[in-house]
C-alpha positions as CSV (number, residue, x, y, z in Angstrom):
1,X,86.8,-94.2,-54.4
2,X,84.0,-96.8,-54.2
3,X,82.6,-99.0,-56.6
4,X,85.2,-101.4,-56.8
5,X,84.5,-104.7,-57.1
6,X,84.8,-107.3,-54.0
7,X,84.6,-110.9,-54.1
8,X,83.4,-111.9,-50.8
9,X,84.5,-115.9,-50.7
10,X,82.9,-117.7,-47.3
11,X,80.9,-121.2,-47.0
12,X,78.4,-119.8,-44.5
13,X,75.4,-118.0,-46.5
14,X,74.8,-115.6,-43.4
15,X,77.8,-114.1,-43.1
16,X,78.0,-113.7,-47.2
17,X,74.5,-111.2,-47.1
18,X,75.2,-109.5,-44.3
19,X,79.4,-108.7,-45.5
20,X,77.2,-107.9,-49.1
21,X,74.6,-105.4,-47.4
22,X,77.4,-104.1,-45.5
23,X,79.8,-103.4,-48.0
24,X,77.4,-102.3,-51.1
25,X,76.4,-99.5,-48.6
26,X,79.6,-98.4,-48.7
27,X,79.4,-98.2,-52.4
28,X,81.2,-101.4,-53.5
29,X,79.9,-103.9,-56.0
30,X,79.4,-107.3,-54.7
31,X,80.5,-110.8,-55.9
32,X,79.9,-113.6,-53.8
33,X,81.2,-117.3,-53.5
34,X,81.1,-120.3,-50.9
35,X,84.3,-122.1,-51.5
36,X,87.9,-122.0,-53.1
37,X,86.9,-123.1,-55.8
38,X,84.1,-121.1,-57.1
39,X,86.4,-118.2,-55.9
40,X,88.9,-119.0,-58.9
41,X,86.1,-119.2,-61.6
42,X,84.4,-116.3,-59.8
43,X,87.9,-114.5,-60.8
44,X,88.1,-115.5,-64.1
45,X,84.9,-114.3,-64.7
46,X,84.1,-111.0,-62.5
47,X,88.0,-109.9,-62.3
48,X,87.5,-108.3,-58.4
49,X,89.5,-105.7,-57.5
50,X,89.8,-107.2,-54.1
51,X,89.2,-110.9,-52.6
52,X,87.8,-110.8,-49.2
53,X,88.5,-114.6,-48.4
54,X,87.4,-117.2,-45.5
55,X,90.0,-119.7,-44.5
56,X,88.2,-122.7,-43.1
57,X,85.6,-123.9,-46.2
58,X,84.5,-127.0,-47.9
59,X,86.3,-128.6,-51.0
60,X,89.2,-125.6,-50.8
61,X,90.6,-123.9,-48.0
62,X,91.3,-120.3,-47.9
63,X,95.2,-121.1,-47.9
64,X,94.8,-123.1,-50.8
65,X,93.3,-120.9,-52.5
66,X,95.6,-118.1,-52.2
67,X,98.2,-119.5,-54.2
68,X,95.7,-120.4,-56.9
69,X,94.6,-117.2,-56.7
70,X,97.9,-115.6,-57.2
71,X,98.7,-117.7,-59.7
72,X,95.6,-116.1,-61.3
73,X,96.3,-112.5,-60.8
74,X,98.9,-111.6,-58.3
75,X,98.2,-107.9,-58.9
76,X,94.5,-108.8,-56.8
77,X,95.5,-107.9,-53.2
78,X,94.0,-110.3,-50.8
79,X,92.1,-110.0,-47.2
80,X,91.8,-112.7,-45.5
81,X,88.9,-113.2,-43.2
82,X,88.4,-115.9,-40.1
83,X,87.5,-116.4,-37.1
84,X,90.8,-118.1,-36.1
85,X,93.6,-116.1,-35.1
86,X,96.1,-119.3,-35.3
87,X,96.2,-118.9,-39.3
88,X,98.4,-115.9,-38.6
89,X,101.1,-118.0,-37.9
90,X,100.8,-120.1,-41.0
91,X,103.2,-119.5,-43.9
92,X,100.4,-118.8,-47.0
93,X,98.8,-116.4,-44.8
94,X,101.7,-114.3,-45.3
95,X,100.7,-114.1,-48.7
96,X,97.7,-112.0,-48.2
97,X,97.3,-108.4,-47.9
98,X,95.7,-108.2,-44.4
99,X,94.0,-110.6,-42.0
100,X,91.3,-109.3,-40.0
101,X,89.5,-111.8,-37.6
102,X,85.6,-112.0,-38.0
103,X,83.9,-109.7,-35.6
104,X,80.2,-108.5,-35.7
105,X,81.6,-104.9,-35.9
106,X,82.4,-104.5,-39.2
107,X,84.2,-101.3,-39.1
108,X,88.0,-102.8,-38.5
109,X,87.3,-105.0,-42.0
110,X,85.3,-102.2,-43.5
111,X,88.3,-99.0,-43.1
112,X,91.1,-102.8,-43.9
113,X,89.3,-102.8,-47.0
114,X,89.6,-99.6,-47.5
115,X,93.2,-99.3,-46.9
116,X,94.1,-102.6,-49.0
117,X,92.4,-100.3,-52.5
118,X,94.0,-97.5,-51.4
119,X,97.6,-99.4,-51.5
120,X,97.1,-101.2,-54.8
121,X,95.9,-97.5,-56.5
122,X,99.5,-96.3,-55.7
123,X,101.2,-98.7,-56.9
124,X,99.0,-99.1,-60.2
């Protein structure tokens, strides 16, 4: 079911509109941020059903950010979204829901997306 809200968290502008157009065609409402910390008021404030979250970023780090954002709301599942496969190995990486490496295809982060909702409706 669309129209679930995703916070879309990443320091380039570019990559925020075109993940926004993308993804409200699909029927998802958008929320956008450029760093860690926006992302954690963005969450107290628009309560996303899903974080879609950059790693590399100014002032906080994706990886940062997660455990601030599960201190938050641990029930917000989390995708995180680089171009940088070495993350993978990195222990708060684990944390997230999925990691999915930036592509100009969108359709492995668009049916990730979709299967990240899907999970947290079962177990709601």
């Amino acid at each position: 079911m669309a129209g679930e809200k995703i916070l879309i968290v990443d320091d380039e502008e570019n990559i925020r509109l075109l993940y926004e157009q993308e993804l409200s065609e699909e029927g998802y409402q958008i929320a956008l941020a450029g760093d860690g910390k926006e992302c954690l008021e963005m969450i107290k404030t628009e309560n996303p059903d899903l974080v879609l979250l950059d790693i590399r970023m100014p002032k906080m780090d994706g990886l940062e950010a997660i455990g601030k954002i599960i201190e938050l709301n641990k029930k917000i599942p989390i995708i995180l979204n680089t171009a940088y496969t070495t993350y993978k190995e990195d222990f708060m990486s684990w944390a997230a829901d999925a990691y999915v490496v930036k592509s100009y295809d969108l359709e492995e982060l668009k049916s990730t997306i979709k299967q990240v909702l899907e999970k947290k409706k079962l177990q709601q």
